[in-house]
C-alpha positions in Angstrom: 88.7 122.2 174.9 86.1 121.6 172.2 88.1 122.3 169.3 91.1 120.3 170.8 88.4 117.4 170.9 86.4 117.6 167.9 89.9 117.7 166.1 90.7 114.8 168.0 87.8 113.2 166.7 88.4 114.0 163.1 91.7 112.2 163.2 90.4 109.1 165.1 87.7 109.1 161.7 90.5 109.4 159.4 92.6 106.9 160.7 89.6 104.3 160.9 89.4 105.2 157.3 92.6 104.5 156.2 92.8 101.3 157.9 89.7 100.2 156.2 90.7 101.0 153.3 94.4 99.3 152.9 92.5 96.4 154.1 89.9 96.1 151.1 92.6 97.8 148.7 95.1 94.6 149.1 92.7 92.5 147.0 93.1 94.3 143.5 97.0 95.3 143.2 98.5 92.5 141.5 96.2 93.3 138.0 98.9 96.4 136.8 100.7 94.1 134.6 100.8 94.2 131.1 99.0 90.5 130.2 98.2 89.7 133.1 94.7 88.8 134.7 93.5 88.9 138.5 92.8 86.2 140.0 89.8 86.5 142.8 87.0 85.1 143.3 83.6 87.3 143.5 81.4 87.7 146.3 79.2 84.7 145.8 82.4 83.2 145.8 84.0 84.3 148.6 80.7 83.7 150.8 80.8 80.0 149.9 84.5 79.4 150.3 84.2 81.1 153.9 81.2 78.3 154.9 82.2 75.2 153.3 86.5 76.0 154.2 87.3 75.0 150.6 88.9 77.6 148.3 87.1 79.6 146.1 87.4 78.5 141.9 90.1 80.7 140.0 88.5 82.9 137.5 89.2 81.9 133.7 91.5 84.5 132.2 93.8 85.0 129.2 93.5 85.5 125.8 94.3 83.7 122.3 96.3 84.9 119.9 94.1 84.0 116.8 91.7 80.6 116.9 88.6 80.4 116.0 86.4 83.0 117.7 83.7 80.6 117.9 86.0 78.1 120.5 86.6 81.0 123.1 84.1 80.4 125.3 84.3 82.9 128.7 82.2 81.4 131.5 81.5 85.2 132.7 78.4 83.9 135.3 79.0 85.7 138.3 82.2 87.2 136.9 83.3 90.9 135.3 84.6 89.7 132.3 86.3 92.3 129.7 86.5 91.4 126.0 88.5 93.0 123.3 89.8 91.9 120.1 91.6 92.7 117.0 90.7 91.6 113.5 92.5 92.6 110.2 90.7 91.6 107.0 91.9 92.1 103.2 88.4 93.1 101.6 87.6 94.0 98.0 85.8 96.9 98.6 86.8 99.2 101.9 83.3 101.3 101.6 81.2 98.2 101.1 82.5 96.2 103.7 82.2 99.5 106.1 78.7 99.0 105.7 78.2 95.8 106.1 80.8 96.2 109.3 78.3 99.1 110.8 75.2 97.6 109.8 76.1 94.4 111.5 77.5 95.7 114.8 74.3 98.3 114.8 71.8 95.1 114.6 73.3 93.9 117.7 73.0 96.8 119.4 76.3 98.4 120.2 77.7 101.4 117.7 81.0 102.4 116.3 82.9 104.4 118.9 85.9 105.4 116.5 86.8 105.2 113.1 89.8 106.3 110.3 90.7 105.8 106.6 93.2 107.1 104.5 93.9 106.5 100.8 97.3 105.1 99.3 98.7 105.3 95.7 100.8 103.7 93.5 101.1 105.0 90.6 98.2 105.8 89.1 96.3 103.6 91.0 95.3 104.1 94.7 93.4 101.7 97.2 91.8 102.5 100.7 93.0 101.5 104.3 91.4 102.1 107.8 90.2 101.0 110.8 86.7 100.6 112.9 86.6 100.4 116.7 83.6 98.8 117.7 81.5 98.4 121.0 79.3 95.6 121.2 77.2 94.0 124.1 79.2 91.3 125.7 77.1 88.6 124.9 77.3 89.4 121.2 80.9 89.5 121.1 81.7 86.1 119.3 79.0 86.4 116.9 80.1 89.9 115.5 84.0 88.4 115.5 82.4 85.7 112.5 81.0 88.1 111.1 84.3 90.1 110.4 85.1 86.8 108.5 82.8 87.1 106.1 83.8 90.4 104.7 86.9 88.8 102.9 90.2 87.2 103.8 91.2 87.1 107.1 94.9 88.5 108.3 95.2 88.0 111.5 92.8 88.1 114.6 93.1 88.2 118.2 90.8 88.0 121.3 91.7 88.6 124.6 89.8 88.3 128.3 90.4 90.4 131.5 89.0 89.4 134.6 88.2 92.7 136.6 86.0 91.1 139.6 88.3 91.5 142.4 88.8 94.9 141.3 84.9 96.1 140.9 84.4 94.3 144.6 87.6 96.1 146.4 86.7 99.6 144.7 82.8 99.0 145.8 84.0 98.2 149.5 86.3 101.2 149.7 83.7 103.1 148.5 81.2 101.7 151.8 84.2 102.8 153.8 84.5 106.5 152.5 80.6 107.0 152.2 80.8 106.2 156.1 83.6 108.0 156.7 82.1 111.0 155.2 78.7 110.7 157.7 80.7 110.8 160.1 82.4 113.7 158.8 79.5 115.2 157.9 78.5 114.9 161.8 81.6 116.2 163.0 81.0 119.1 160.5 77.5 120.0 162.1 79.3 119.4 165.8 81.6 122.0 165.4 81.9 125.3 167.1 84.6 127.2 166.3 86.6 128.5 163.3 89.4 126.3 163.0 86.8 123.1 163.8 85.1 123.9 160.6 88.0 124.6 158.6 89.5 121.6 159.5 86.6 119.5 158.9 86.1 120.8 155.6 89.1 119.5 154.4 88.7 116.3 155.5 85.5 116.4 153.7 86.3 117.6 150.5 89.3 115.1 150.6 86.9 112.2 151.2 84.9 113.5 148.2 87.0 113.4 146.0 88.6 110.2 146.3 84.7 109.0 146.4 84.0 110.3 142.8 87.2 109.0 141.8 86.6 105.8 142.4 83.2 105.8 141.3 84.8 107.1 137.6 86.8 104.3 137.7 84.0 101.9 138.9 81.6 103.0 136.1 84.3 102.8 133.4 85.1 99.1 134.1 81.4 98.4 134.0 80.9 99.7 130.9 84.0 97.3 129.6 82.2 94.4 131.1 78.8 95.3 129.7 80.3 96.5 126.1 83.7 95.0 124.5 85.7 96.2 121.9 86.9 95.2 118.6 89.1 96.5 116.2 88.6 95.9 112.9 91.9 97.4 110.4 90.4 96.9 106.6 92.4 97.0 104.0 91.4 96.6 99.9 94.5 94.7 98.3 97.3 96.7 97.2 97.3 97.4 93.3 100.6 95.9 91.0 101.5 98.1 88.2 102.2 96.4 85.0 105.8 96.3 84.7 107.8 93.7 83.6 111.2 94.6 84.7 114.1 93.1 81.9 115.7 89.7 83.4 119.4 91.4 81.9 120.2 94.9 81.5 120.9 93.9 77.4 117.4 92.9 77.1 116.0 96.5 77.5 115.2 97.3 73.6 117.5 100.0 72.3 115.1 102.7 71.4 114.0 102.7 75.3 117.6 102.4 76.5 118.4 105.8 74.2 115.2 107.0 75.7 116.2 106.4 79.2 120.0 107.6 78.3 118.8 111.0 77.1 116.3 111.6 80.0 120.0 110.9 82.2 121.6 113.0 80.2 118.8 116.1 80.8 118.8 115.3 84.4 122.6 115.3 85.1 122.5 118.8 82.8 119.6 120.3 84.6 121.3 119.4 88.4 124.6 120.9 87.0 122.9 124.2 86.4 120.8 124.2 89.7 123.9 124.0 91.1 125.7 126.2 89.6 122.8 128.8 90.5 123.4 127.9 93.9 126.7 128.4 93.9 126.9 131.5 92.3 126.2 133.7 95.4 128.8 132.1 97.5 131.0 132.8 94.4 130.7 136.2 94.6 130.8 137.3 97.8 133.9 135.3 98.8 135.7 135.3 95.0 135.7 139.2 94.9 137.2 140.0 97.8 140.0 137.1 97.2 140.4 138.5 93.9 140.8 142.3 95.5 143.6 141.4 98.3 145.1 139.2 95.7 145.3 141.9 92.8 146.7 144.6 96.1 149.3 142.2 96.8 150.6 141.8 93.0 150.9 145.3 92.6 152.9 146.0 95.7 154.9 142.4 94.7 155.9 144.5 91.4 156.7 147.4 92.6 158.9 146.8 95.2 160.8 144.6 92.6 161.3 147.8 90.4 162.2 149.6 93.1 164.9 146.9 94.6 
């Protein structure tokens, strides 16, 4: 009888739990798409919509695809707010303007998080290429943005805003559910008095565990979003032209340079004809000499049935 109602009791405690939680989790589904931003309202919010009856304000969302940085003003008071942006920049100097980049985002407090760079060549002559992820405190956001300008000519740039504050407050209030869920586990746990009580217990326990550090994972990362954005910044030095003046009409080429480029043809087409032929010659042999074998066996016997006849 005990176990049948300690295990009764463990389901009554799940089932409180689940209901709790579908009904804080239907808040924060509609931000999966790509481009799109929630829409809630935060708990200040909420509080005063629910004692005056008027409807809480929409949060400002969205993102512009390449004005002035200096325009994009996010009221983020009272909301979560994440920033990101991408910048490309033509500078003269890829090194240089890495350390102005670092020094600059390093003043403001935030660091680089990633970073690449290759090198390109045309030529003889080569340039640089690459790319700086940066994190920077929220606040700072727009001034490091003008500073990318500075560095040289600007390509493109983009800054986008996420409202996440319906999604911070549903994650927080499923977590107040499953924290009390697991006291009461942890109650049922101490209660128990058999085997298959424990056991059973247990799972619900570890269950309830996990899906609390889950969601705590999640809660932290879009906290750090909020408190640090991201911006991309691709650099790129300007890509070198080779001085060559191409001929407006094929008769314009001057005629030592046309022999020139003749003969070079000439030892090309000669060189790939005996590359060829050296890759040819195996298959030569070992399918000519037996051809030649059957067809020299059938002459002969050709012959000399004729003499015969």
């Amino acid at each position: 009888m005990v176990s049948r109602r300690t295990l009764g009791l463990v389901a009554v405690v799940a089932l409180v739990a689940i209901a709790g939680c579908g009904a804080t989790g239907s808040g924060g589904g509609d931000g999966g798409g790509a481009g799109s931003y929630e829409q809630a309202t935060g708990v200040e919010a909420d509080r005063a919509a629910q004692a005056t009856g008027t409807p809480a304000p929409e949060a400002a969302n969205g993102g512009d695809g390449g004005g002035d940085a200096s325009g994009d003003v996010v009221n983020t008071n009272g909301r979560a707010i994440i920033r990101t942006g991408t910048v490309a920049v033509e500078v003269e100097n890829f090194e240089s303007a890495r350390s102005d980049l670092t020094a600059a985002v390093e003043g403001y407090g935030g660091y680089v998080s990633d970073s690449r760079q290759d090198r390109r060549q045309i030529g003889n002559e080569t340039w640089v290429r690459g790319e700086l992820v940066l994190r920077v405190p929220r606040e700072d956001f727009d001034a490091l943005v003008n500073d990318t300008r500075g560095l040289g000519e600007v390509q493109s740039i983009e800054v986008n805003s996420r409202d996440v504050t319906d999604q911070l407050v549903d994650i927080e209030a499923r977590l107040e559910n499953l924290r009390a869920e697991r006291d009461r586990l942890r109650e049922l746990y101490d209660q128990a008095n058999t085997t298959e009580d424990v056991l059973a217990v247990q799972r619900e326990l570890s269950d309830v565990q996990g899906e609390i550090e889950r969601l705590e994972a999640r809660q932290q990362s879009l906290q750090d979003q909020v408190a640090y954005s991201t911006l991309t910044v691709r650099l790129e030095e300007p890509r070198p032209t080779p001085n060559r003046v191409a001929p407006d009409r094929w008769y314009d080429t001057p005629v030592l340079s046309a022999f020139m480029q003749s003969v070079d043809g000439v030892v090309v087409v000669a060189r790939a004809a005996v590359v060829g032929f050296a890759f040819a010659l195996p298959y030569l042999l070992a399918f000519s000499l037996p051809v030649l074998v059957v067809g020299g066996v059938l002459w002969r016997v050709a012959v000399r049935f004729r003499t015969e006849s």
